[in-house]
FITIDO-346323 format. One line per 2 residues: number of its first residue (from 1); for each residue x, y, z of C-alpha. Coordinates in Angstrom, 3 decimals, padded with zeros to 6 digits. Example, Ala and Ser with C-alpha at 12.3 -4.5 7.8 and 13.67 -1.06 7.14 Angstrom:
<loses>
1 = 012.300:-004.500:007.800 ~ 013.670:-001.060:007.140
</loses>
This chain:
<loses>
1 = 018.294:072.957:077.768 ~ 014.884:075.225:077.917
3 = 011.980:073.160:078.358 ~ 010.014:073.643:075.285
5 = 006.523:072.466:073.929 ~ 006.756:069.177:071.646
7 = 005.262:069.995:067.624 ~ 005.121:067.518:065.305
9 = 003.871:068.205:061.753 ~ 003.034:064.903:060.622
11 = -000.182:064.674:062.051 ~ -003.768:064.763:060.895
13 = -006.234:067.448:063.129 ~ -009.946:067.344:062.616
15 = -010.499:071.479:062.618 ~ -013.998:073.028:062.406
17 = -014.099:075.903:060.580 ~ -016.871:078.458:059.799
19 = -016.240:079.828:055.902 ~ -017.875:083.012:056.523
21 = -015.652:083.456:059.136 ~ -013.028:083.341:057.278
23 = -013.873:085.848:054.557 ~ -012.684:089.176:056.878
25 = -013.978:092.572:056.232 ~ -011.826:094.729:054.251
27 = -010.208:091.883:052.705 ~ -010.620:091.555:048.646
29 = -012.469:087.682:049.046 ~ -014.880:089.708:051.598
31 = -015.901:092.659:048.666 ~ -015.443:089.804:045.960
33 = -017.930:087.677:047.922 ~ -021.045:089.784:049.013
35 = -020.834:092.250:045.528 ~ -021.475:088.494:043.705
37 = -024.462:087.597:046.304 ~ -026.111:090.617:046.766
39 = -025.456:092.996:044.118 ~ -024.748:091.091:040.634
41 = -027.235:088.907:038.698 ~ -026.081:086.023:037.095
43 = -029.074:085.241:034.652 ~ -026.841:085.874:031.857
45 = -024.916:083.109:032.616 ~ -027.800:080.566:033.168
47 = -028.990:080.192:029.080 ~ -026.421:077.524:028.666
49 = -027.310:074.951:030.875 ~ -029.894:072.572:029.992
51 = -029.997:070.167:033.174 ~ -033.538:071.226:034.734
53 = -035.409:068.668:033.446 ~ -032.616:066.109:034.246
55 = -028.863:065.275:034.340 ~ -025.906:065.862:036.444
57 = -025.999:068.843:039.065 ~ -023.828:071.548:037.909
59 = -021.419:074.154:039.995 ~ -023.330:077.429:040.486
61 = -022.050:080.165:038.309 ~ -021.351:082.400:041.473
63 = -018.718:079.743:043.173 ~ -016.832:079.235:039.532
65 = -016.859:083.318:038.662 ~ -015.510:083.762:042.651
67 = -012.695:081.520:042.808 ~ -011.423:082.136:039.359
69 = -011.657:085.946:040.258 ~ -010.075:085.545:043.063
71 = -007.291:082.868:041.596 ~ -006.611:086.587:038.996
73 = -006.478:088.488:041.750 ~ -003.487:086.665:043.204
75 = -001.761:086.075:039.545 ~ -002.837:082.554:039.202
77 = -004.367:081.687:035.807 ~ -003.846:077.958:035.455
79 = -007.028:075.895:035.847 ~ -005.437:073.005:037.671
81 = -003.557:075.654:040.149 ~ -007.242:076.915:040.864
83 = -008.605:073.492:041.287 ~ -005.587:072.307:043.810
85 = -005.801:075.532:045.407 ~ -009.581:074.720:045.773
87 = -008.560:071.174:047.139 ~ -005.654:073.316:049.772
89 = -005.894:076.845:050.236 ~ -008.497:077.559:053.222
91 = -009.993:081.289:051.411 ~ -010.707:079.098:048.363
93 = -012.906:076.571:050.065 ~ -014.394:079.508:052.044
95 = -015.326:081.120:048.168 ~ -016.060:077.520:047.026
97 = -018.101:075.974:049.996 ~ -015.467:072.983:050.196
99 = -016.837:072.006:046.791 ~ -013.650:071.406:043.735
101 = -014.690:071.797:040.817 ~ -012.453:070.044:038.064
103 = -010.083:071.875:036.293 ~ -012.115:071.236:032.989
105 = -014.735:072.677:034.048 ~ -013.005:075.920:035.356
107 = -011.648:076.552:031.789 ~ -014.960:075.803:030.163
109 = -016.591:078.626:032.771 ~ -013.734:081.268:031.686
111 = -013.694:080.625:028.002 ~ -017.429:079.881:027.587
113 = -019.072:082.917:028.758 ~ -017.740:086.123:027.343
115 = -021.270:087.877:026.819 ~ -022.449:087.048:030.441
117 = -018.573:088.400:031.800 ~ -019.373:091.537:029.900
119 = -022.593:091.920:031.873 ~ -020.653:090.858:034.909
121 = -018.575:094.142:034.433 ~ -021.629:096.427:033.228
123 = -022.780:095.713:036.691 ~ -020.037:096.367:038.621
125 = -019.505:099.249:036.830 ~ -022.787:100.463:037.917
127 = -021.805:099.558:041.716 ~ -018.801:101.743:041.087
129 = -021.212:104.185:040.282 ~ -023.705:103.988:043.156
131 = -020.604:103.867:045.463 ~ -019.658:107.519:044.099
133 = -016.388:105.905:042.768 ~ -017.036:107.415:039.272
135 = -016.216:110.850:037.899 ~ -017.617:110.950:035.080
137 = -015.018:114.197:033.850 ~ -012.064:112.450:032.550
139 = -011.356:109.001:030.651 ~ -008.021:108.179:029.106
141 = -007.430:105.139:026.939 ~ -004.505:103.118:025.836
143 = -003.781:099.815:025.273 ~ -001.435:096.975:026.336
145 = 000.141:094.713:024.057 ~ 000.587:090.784:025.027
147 = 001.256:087.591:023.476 ~ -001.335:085.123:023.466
149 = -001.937:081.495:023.317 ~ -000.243:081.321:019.302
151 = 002.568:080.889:018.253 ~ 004.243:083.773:016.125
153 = 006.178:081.194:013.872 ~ 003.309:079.735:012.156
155 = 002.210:083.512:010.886 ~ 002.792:084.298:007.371
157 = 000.974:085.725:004.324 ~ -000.698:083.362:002.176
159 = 002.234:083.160:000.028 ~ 004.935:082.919:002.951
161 = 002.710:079.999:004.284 ~ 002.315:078.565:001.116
163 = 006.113:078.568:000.293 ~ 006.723:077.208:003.820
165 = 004.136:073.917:002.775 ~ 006.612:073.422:000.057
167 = 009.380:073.280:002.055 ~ 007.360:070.523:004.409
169 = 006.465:068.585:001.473 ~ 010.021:068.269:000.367
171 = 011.331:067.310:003.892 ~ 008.766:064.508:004.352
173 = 009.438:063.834:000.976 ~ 013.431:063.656:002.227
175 = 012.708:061.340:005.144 ~ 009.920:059.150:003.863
177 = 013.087:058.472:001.407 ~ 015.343:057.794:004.288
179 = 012.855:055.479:006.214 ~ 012.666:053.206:002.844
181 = 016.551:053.401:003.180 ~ 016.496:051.750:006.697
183 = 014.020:048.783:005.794 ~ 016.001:045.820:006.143
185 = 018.880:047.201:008.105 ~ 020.906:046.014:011.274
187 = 018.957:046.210:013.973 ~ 021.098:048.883:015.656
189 = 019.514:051.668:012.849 ~ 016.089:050.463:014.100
191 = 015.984:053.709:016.562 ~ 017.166:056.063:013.296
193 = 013.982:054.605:011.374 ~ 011.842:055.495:014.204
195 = 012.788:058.810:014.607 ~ 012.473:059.459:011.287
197 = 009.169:058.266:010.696 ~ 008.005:060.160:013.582
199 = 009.546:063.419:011.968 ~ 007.527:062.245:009.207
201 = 004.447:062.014:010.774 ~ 004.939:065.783:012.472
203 = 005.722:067.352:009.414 ~ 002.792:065.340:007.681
205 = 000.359:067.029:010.895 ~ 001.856:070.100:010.037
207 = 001.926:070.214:006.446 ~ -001.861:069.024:006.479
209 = -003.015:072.039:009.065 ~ -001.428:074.317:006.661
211 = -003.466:073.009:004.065 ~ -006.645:073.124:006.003
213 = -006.103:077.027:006.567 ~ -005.531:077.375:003.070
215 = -008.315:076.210:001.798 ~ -010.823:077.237:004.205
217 = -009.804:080.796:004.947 ~ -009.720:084.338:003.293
219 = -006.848:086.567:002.706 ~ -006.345:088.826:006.182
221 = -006.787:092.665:004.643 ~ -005.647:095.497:007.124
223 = -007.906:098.631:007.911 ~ -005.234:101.249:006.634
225 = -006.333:103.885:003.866 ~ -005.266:101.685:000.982
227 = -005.834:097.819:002.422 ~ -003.207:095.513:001.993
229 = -002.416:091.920:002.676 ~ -001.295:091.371:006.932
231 = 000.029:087.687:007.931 ~ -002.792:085.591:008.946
233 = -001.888:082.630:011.806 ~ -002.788:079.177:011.736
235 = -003.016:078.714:015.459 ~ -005.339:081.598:015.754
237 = -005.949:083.528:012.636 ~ -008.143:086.602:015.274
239 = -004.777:087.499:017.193 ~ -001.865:089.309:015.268
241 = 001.813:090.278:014.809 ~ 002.489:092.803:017.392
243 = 006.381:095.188:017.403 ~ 006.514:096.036:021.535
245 = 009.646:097.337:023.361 ~ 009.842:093.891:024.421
247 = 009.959:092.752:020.587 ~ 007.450:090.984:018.131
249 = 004.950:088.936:019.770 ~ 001.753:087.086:018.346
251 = -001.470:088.261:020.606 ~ -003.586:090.958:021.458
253 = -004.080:094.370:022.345 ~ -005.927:095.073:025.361
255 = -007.315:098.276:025.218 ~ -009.049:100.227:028.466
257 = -010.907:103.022:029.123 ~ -009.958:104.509:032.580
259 = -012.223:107.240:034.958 ~ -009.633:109.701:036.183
261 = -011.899:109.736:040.118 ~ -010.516:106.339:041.045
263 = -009.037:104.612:038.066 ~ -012.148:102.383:037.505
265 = -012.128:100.980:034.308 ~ -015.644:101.729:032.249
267 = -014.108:099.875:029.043 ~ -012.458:097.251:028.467
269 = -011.962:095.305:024.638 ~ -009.178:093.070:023.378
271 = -008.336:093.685:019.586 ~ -006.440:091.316:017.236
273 = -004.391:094.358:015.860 ~ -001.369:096.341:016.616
275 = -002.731:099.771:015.464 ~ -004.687:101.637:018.085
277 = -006.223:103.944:015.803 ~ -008.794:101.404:014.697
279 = -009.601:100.983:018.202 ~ -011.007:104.353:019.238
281 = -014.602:104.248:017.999 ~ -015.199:100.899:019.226
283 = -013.712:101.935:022.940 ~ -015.928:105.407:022.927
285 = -019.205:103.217:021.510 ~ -018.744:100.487:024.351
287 = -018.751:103.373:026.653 ~ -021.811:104.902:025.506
289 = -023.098:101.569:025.378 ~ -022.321:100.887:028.906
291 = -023.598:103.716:030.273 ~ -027.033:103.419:028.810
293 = -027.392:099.530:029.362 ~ -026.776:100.499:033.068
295 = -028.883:103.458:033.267 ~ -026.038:106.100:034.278
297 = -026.201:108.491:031.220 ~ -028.365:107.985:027.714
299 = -024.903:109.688:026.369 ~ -022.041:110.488:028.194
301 = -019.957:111.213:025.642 ~ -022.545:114.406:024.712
303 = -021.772:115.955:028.625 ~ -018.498:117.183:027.612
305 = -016.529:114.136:029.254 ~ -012.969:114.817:028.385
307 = -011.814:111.916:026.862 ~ -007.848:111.646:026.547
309 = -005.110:109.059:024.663 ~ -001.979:108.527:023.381
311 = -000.548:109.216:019.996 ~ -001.111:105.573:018.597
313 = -004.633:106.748:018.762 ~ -004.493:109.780:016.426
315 = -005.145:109.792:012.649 ~ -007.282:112.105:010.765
317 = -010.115:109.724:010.327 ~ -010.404:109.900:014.221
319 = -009.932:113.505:014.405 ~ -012.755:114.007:011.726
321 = -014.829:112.137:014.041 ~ -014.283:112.912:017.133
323 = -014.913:116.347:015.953 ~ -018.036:116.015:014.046
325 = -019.851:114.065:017.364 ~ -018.880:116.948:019.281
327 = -016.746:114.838:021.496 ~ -014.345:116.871:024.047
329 = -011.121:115.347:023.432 ~ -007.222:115.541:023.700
331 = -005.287:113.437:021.783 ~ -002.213:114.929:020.268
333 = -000.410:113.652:017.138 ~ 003.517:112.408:017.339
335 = 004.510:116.257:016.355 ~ 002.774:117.691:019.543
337 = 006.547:117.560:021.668 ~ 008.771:119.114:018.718
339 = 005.922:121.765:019.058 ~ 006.574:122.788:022.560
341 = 009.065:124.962:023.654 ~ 009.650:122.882:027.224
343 = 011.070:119.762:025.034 ~ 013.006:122.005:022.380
345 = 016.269:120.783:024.604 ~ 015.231:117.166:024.476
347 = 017.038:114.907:022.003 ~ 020.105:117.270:022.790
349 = 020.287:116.282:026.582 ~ 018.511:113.288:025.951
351 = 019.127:112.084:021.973 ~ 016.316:110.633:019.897
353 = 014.506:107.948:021.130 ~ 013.932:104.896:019.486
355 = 017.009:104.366:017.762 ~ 018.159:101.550:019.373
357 = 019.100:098.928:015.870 ~ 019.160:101.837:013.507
359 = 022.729:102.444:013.724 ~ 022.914:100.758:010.163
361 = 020.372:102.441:008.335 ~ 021.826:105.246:006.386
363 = 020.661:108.291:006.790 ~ 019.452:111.012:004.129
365 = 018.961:114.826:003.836 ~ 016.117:115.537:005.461
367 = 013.108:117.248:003.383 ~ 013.838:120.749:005.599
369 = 017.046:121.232:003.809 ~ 015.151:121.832:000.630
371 = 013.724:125.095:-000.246 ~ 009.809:124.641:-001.114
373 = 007.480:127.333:-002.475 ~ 003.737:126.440:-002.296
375 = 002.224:129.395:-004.322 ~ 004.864:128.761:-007.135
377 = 004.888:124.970:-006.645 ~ 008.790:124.633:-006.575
379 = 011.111:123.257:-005.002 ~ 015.297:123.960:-004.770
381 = 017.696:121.398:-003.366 ~ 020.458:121.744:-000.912
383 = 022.476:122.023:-004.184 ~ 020.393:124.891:-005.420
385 = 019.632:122.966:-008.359 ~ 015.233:123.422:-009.115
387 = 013.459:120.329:-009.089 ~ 010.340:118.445:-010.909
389 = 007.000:118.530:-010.021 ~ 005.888:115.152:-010.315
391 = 002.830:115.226:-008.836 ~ -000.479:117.694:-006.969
393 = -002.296:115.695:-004.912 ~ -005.890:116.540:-002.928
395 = -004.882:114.591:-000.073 ~ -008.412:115.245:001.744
397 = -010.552:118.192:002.128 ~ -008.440:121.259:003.222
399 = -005.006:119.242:002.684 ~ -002.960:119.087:-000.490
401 = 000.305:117.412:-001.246 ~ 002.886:118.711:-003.684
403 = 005.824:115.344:-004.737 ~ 009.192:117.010:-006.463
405 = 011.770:114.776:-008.091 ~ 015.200:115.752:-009.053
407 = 016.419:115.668:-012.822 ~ 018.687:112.522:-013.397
409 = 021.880:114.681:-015.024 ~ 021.328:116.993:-011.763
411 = 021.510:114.405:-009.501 ~ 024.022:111.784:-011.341
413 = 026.395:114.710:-011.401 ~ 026.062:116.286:-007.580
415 = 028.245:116.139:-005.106 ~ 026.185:115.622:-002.633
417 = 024.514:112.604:-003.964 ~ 025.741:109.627:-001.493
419 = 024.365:112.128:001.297 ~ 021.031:112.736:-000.049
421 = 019.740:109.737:-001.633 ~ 019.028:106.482:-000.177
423 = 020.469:104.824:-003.441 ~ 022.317:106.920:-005.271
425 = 022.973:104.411:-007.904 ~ 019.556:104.961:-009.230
427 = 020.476:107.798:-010.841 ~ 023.145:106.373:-012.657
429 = 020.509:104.257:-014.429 ~ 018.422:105.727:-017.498
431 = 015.315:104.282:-015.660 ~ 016.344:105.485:-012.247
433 = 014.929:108.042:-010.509 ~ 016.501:111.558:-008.225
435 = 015.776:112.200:-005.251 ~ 012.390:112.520:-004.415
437 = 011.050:114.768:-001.742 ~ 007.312:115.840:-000.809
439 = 005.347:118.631:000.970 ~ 002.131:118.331:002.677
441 = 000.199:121.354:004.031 ~ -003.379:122.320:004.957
443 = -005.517:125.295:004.830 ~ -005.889:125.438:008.694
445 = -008.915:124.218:009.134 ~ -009.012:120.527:009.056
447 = -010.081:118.126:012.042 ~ -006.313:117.521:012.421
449 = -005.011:121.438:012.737 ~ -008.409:121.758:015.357
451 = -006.785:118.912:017.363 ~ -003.363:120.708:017.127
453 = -004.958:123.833:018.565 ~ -006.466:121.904:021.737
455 = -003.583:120.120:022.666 ~ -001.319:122.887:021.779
457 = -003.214:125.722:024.206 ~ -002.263:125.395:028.032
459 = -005.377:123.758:029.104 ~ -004.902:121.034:026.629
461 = -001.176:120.677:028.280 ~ -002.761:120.723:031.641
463 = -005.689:117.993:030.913 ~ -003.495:115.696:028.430
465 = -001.235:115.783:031.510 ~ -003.499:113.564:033.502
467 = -003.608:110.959:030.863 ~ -000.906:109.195:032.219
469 = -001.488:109.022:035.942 ~ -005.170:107.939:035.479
471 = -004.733:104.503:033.100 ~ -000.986:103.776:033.355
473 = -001.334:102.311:037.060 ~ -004.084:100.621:035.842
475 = -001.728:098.353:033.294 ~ 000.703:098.032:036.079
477 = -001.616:097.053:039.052 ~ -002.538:094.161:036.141
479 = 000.632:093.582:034.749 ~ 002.756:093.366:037.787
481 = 000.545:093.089:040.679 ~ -002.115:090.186:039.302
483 = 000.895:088.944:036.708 ~ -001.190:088.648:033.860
485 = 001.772:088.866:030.868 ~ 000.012:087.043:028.090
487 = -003.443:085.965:027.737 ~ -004.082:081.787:027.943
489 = -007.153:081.691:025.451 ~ -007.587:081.658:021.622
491 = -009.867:083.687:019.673 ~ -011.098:087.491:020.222
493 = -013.805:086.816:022.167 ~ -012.100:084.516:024.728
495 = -009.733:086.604:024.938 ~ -011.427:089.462:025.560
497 = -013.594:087.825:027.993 ~ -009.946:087.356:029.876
499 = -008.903:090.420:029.420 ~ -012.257:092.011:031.206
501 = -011.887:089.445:034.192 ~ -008.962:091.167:034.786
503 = -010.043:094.339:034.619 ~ -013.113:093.191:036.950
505 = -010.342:092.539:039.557 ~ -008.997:095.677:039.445
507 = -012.785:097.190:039.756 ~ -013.140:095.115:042.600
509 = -010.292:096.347:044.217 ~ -011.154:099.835:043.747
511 = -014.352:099.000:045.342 ~ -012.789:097.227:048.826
513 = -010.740:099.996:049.143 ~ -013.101:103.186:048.438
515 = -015.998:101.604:048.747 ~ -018.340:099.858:051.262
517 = -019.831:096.570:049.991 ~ -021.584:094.361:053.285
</loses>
C-alpha cells in the first residue's frame, strides 16, 4: 500500500489568523470593507442610540451594515444564517472582528434604519461617480415585482373582509357548540375537545385582527383617473395584490433607475402598487434629488439625460409631464410594435402573446370591422346597418371620444349577433342594450402623439433599444445571482430600505470590478 500522511478531522487546532489578511484585493469583502472605512459616513445612523451617557456597549454601525451586505451579496437574508455564519465562516469574522452580534439585533439594524441606508447609497453613488463609473447620458427604469412578508389570503375589500368575519363568527360559533357537546364525554373524545377549542381560539385570533383593521383603518383608494376601492391586507395593509407571469402575489414593486456606462443604479424605491405609471415621477424626483444632495448636478434631468422605460410606465398624465419639464425621454405606449413595419410578421410566426387562459373567453368583432366617420359622427356595422350616437366626449385637451350603440330591432334581428356581441341576449331584452363600440382620436398634438413621434423616428428605435441591456441584468444579477425572490420585511419603508441594500450590492460590485477602492 502507498505510504500516505495520517489526517484526522476530529481535532481542535489553535490557528492565528490576521483578518486583514484575509480580506484579498479584488475580492467583493476587500471593496465592501475599505469603501465603509474610508469613504462612507455613518452619522446618519448614529441619532438612534442613546448609550453615551451610560448603558450597554453597542455593535458599531460599520461591522452590522458589512456583514449583512456581504450576507446579500452571497443570497443569504436570514438573520440567524448571518449570525452562525458570523460564529463559522472565516470572511465574516474578518468583516466582524470575531465579534457575533445576535440575530435580533441584525434584524433590528436592517429594518430600523431606512433613512440612514438611503444615505448609505447617496454616497456610494457619489463614489461611483468620482470613480468615472457614471454616464450620466442614459437611465432606463423598470420595476420588479415580488412577494413580500404577507400573506395574499388575508387581502380583501372592506366588504370581502367583512363577509369573511362572518363566516369566522359562525365557525367559532359551530365549534364553541361542539366543545359544549364533548363536556362530560368518555375520555377517549378528550383529544376531539381539544382540538376543537384550539380551532376556536385561532379563529377567535383571527376573527378579532379582522376586527382591529376594521375599525382602525380607511378604505384603500387607487390612483387611477376615476379612484376606486383596491383590497387592503391585514398583514400589511402598504404592500399590494400584484398579477406577474409567475401569478398573483402579495408584495412590492421594486422599481430602479439604471446608468447605461456601467449599470449603476442611481434610484432605487419599493412601491406598494402594481401599476408602474404612478411610479415615474417619484423615480425621476429621487434622481434629481440624489444628484443634488451629492453635489453631482443641481438638475440632471435639465442636461438632456435620456431617460428610457417600459410600456407599464406610459399614460398620458406622464407624457404631459415629462413633456412640459422638458425631460428627454423614450417611453413608447403598448401600440408602438403594431406600428413598426419589422414586427408586422409577428403574431403570424409567433401568435399573440399573452393568451395563455383565454382560450374560454369569447371573442367579439373587433371595433375595425365597423365603418366610423368622424366629421359626420357615424358609424356603420359589419352588417351595414347605421348606428346611435350615444355619446361626444372631450376626453382631454386635443382628444375627443365618439360611443355608438346599435338599435335593439337591428341587432335582435342580425345574423351576426352571437359573433359580435359579448351577450347577445341583451338585445332580446326591452332594457338591453346593442352592441356598443367607441372611437377615440386626437388632433395630433397631444403629449401622447409627441411621444409617438420620438419613439416612432429611428433614433428613438435606436436609443429605446438600449433600455433593455442597461437595467434588465441589473434584476437578474439580483434576482438570480444574490437570490433575493421576495422581500423578508413589512411595511414600505422596510421594505424599501431592503430593496436598496440590494441594490447597494450590486453598486458595490460595479465598483470592485471597474473601480479602484484601497
Amino acid at each position: 500500500m502507498p505510504n500516505f500522511k495520517r489526517y484526522d478531522y476530529n481535532q481542535d487546532a489553535m490557528v492565528v489568523i490576521n483578518f486583514e489578511e484575509q480580506l484579498q484585493p479584488e475580492t467583493f469583502e476587500f471593496t465592501l470593507h475599505h469603501l465603509i472605512d474610508d469613504h462612507i459616513d455613518l452619522s446618519a445612523f448614529h441619532k438612534k442610540y442613546q448609550n453615551d451617557s451610560g448603558g450597554r456597549t453597542a455593535y458599531d454601525p460599520a461591522i452590522l451594515l458589512k456583514i449583512i451586505l456581504f450576507a446579500y451579496s452571497k443570497g443569504i437574508t436570514s438573520s440567524r444564517e448571518i449570525q452562525w455564519q458570523c460564529e463559522n465562516n472565516i470572511l465574516f469574522k474578518a468583516l466582524s472582528c470575531d465579534t457575533v452580534p445576535h440575530f435580533t439585533s441584525i434584524a433590528s439594524f436592517v429594518s430600523s434604519y431606512p433613512d440612514a441606508i438611503e444615505s448609505v447609497f447617496e454616497q456610494v453613488l457619489l463614489v461611483c461617480d468620482q470613480q468615472g463609473l457614471l454616464g450620466n447620458e442614459l437611465f432606463a427604469i423598470d420595476g420588479c415585482k415580488m412577494p413580500s412578508n404577507a400573506s395574499k389570503e388575508h387581502s380583501g375589500t372592506f366588504r370581502e373582509l367583512a363577509q369573511k368575519q362572518e363566516k369566522i363568527r359562525k365557525k367559532i360559533k359551530y365549534f364553541l357548540k361542539e366543545h359544549k357537546r364533548l363536556d362530560g364525554r368518555k375520555p377517549k373524545e378528550k383529544e376531539r375537545k381539544q382540538a376543537v377549542a384550539k380551532a376556536a381560539d385561532t379563529l377567535q385570533k383571527h376573527f378579532d385582527k379582522i376586527d382591529q383593521f376594521l375599525k382602525n383603518h380607511s378604505l384603500r383608494m387607487g390612483q387611477g383617473k376615476k379612484p376606486k376601492e383596491v383590497k387592503s391586507n391585514i398583514t400589511d395593509n402598504e404592500s399590494a395584490k400584484m398579477t406577474t407571469s409567475k401569478g398573483t402575489i402579495q408584495g412590492y414593486n421594486g422599481v430602479a433607475a439604471v446608468d447605461r456606462k456601467h449599470q449603476i443604479v442611481v434610484e432605487a424605491q419599493a412601491f406598494g402598487e402594481g401599476q408602474e405609471h404612478h411610479t415615474l415621477k417619484p423615480i425621476l424626483d429621487g434622481i434629481s434629488c440624489h444628484y443634488q444632495n451629492i453635489g453631482i448636478d443641481e438638475d440632471i434631468l435639465a442636461k438632456q439625460v435620456i431617460i428610457t422605460a417600459d410600456t407599464g410606465f406610459s399614460n398620458d398624465a406622464n407624457y404631459n409631464y415629462l413633456r412640459e419639464n422638458g425631460i428627454n425621454a423614450y417611453i413608447p405606449d403598448n401600440k408602438f410594435r403594431s406600428r413598426d413595419k419589422a414586427f408586422t410578421t409577428q403574431k403570424t410566426k409567433y401568435g399573440k402573446r399573452n393568451q395563455k387562459g383565454r382560450a374560454n373567453v369569447q371573442k367579439t368583432t373587433p371595433a375595425s370591422e365597423f365603418t366610423f366617420n368622424k366629421k359626420k359622427k357615424t358609424c356603420i356595422c359589419p352588417a351595414g346597418k347605421a348606428m346611435l350616437l350615444l355619446k361626444e366626449e372631450h376626453v382631454s385637451e386635443g382628444k375627443k371620444k365618439l360611443l355608438f350603440e346599435g338599435r335593439l330591432t337591428d341587432c335582435r334581428a342580425c345574423s351576426l349577433k352571437s359573433q359580435c356581441m359579448r351577450n347577445p341576449d341583451s338585445a332580446d331584452s326591452r332594457k338591453g342594450h346593442g352592441r356598443q363600440v367607441s372611437l377615440t382620436w386626437t388632433n395630433g398634438r397631444t403629449a401622447t402623439d409627441w411621444m409617438k413621434k420620438r419613439v416612432d423616428s429611428i433614433e428613438g428605435k435606436t436609443i429605446y433599444g438600449h433600455r433593455m441591456s442597461a437595467v434588465e441584468p441589473v434584476f437578474g444579477n439580483i434576482g438570480t445571482n444574490k437570490r433575493l425572490n421576495r422581500f423578508s420585511l413589512r411595511g414600505k419603508s422596510k421594505v424599501q430600505g431592503q430593496w436598496q441594500m440590494f441594490c447597494l450590492v450590486h453598486n458595490i460590485e460595479k465598483l470592485m470590478r471597474y473601480g479602484s477602492i484601497h
